[in-house]
N, C-alpha and C positions, 0 to 999 in steps of 0.2 A: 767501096769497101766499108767505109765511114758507115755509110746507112744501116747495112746488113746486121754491124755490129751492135749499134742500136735496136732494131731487130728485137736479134737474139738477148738481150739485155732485157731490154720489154717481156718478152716471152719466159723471162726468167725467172722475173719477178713475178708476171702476173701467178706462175705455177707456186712457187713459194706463198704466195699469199691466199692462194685457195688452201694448199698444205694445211698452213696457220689455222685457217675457218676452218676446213676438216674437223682438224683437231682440238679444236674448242668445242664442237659440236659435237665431239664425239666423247667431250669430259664432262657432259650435261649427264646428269642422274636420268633414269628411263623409268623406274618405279613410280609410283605415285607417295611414297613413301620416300621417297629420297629425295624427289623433286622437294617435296615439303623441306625437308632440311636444308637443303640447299638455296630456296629462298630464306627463311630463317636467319641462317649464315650473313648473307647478304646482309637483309636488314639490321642484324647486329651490330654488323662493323659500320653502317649508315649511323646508325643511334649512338655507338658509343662514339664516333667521330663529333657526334652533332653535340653528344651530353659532356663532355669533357669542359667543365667548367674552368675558366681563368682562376686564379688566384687574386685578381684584382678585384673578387664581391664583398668581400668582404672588410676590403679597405676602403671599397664606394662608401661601406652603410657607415662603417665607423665614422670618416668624413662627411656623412650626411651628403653625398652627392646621388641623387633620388634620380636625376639623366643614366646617369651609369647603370644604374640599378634595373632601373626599365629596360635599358637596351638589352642587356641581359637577360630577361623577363622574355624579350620579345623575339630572342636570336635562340633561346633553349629552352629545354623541357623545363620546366616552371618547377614540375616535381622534385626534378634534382637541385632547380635555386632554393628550396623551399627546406632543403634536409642536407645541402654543405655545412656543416659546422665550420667554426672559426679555431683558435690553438687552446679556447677555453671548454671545447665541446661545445660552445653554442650555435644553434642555428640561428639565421637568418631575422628571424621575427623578435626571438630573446636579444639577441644583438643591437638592434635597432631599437627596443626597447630601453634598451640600459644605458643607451648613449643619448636618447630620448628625442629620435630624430621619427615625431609624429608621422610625417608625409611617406616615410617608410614603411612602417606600419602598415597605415593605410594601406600604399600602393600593395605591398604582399596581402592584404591580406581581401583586396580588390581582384586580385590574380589567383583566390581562391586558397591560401595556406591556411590552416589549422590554428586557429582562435586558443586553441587548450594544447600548442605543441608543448613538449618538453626537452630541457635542457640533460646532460648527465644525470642533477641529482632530482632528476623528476620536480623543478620548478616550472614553473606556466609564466606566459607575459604578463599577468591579471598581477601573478608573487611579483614579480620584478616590479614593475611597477609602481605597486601600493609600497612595497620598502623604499622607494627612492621618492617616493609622492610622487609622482608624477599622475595630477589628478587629470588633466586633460589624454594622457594614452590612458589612461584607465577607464573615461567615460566611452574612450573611442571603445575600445574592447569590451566593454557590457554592453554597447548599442550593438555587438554581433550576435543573433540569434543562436548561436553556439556554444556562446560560452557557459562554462561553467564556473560559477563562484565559490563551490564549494569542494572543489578538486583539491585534491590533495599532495604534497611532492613525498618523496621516499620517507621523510623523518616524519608524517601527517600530520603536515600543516598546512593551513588552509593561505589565502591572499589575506585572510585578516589578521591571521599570526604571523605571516610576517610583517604585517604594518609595526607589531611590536620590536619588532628587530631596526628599525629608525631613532634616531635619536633625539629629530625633532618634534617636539611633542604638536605643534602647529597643525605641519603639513601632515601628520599622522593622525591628528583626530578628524582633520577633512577625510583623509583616505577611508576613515572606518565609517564616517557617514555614509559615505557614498557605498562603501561596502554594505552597508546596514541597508539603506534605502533599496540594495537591489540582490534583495534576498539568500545573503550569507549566512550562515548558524554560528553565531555567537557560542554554544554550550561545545562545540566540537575541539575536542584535546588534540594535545601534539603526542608523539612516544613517551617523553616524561611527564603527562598529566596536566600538562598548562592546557589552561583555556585564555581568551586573549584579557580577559578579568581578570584575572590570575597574575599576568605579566605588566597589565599595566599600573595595576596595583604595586607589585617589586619596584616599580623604573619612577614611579612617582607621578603619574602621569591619572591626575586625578580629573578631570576636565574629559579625560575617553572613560573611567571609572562611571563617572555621573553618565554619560551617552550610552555604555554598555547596557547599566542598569536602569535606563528609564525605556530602551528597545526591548529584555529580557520582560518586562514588568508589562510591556503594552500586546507583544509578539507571544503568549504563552507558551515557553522558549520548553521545548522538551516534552512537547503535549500537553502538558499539563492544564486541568481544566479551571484552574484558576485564575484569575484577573487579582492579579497582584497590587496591592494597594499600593497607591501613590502619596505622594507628602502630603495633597490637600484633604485627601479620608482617614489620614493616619490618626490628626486629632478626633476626629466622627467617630472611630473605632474604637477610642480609647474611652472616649466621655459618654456614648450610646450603649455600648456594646454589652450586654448583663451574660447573655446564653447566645451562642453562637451557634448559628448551625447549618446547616450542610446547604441552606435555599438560601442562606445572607451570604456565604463567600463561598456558593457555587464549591464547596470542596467535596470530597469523595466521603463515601460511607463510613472510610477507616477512620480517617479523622474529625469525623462529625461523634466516634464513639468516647473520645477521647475528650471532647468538653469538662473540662475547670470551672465547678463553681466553690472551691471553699475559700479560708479566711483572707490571701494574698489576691483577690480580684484582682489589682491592677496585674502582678507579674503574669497572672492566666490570660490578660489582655495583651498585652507586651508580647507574650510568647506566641498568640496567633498571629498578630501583625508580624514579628519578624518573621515567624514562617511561612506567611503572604512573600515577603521581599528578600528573602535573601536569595534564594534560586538556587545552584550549583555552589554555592561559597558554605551551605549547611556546614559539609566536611568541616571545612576548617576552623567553621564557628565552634563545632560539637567540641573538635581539640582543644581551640582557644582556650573554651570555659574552663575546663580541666585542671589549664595553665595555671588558671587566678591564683592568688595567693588563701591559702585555706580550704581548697576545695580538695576532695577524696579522690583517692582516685578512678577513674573509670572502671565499669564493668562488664560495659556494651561497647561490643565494635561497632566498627562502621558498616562493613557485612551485614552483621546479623539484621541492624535496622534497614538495610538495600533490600534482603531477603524478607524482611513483614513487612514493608509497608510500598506502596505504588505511586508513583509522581513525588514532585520535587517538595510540593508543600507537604503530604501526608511525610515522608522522609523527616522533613526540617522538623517537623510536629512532633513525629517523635522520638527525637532526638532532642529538642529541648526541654519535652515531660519527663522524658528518663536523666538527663541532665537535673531537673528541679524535685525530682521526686527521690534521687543518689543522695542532694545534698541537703535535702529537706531544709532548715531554714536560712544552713549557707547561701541557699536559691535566691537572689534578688536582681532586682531590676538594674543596680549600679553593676553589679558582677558582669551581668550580660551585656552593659554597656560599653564595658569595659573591654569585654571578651569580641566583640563587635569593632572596636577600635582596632584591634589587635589581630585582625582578619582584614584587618582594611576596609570592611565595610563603616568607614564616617557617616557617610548619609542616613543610615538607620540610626547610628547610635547620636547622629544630633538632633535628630525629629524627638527622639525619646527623651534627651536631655531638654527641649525646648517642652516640650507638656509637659514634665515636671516643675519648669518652672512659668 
């Protein structure tokens, strides 16, 4: 009896289990078009099972543990470890950057992630970096053929404007070497008009003033076809110089017409040189002057001389003739000195006080 019942048990099941196969087979898509979807499907739910990342990545990077980090790497789509943000919106690469755990860095960025990612407000690891000095992930990330140094985050600033946002002035004028040394634009503004001369001049930070301006003067920063005199031509300019013209400083036509030769030689001298060296700072020299005590006031915008004249030196050029020609013999070389000082451009105005004496 025993057997038979086993049997029929056996035979009961094997029938329920073809049933089961039946009807799995018979809930396969038969189109070629469905079929597609239906694998599809499949691998979806394979990928999102697989890409479902822990919440423990992002406390690996914070802790520097670069084991954890790899495992990771190497158990999931790299894509998705590469674009988790943290509770700051940062990804993966800005994270490890800020907490300045090198070996991290690297390894993401050995696995292939984006050298120029960004954070929420459109900062790059190159920004984060250069504000915190961290000069060693900063070289690592220019040694990527990717990068770019000159990107810019939502407010447009660049990695060198935020160097300016550092408080030490040390580890900040390293970072703008190195920024300098691997082809960053010094003249490039933020939304309010700063350029990183501009700022480090405000903060006091005279030692990146002097580095800005002697890269602007070698780099012909804005096109410009001029080679900007340096401290050791300044005196050569002043004590050689009678008629200036367009083949001795390489300048453009416009301000080759604008030659000074009447009775104040030296201020017609002085005026070329500073408009060799001041570069982007003109602006605020043209306002300075204005400032002095006894001078008229303006009549010329800063427009209208943008609109006649082309490059930084014919601008500067003539903006200091129509400054010296408003104030006829209010116009002098202390004035402009002075007016120099007061732009924060020192360097210029103590080359000029050393030839006078």
């Amino acid at each position: 009896m025993e057997p038979m019942i086993y049997a029929c048990r056996s035979r009961a099941a094997s029938v329920t289990s073809k049933a089961k196969s039946n009807d799995s087979l018979a809930s396969l898509p038969t189109s070629k078009e469905s079929k597609e979807g239906f694998l599809q499907s499949l691998i979806s739910k394979v990928t999102s099972k697989k890409d479902k990342l822990p919440d423990s990545l992002h406390d690996a990077i914070q802790e520097g543990r670069i084991q954890d980090v790899c495992k990771l790497l190497q158990n999931f789509n790299p894509k998705y470890i590469f674009e988790k943000t943290n509770s700051n919106s940062d990804p993966p690469l800005i994270a490890a950057t800020q907490c300045g755990h090198k070996d991290i860095v690297e390894l993401l960025l050995r696995y292939g992630d984006n050298v120029n990612r960004q954070n929420a407000s459109g900062a790059t690891p190159l920004m984060i970096a250069s504000r915190v000095g961290n000069l060693s992930i900063m070289q690592t990330l220019l040694r990527n053929p990717g990068i770019a140094v000159n990107h810019t985050d939502f407010h447009h600033k660049t990695a060198l404007l935020w160097c300016m946002q550092a408080s030490d002035e040390h580890y900040t004028l390293e970072a703008v070497k190195i920024l300098l040394d691997n082809g960053v634009n010094p003249s490039l503004e933020d939304k309010s008009g700063n350029t990183a001369l501009t700022l480090a001049k405000k903060k006091g930070f005279f030692a990146i003033v002097d580095v800005l301006c002697k890269h602007m003067n070698e780099h012909k920063v804005n096109n410009t076809k001029d080679h900007l005199t340096s401290s050791g031509e300044f005196e050569n300019s002043l004590s050689s110089i009678t008629t200036i013209s367009s083949h001795s400083f390489g300048a453009s036509s416009f301000a080759s017409s604008h030659i000074d030769t009447g009775e104040d030689n030296t201020l017609a001298k002085t005026i070329q040189v500073v408009a060799k060296r001041i570069g982007t700072d003109w602006k605020m020299l043209f306002r300075d002057l204005y400032l002095q005590p006894g001078q008229q006031a303006r009549s010329v915008s800063v427009k209208h001389i943008e609109h006649k004249a082309q490059g930084l030196y014919d601008m500067a050029y003539e903006a200091l003739m129509e400054w010296r020609q408003s104030q006829g013999d209010g116009a002098t070389v202390q004035v402009l000195r002075n007016a120099l000082l007061e732009c924060g451009r020192k360097d210029i105005a103590d080359m000029i006080r050393d030839q006078e004496t």
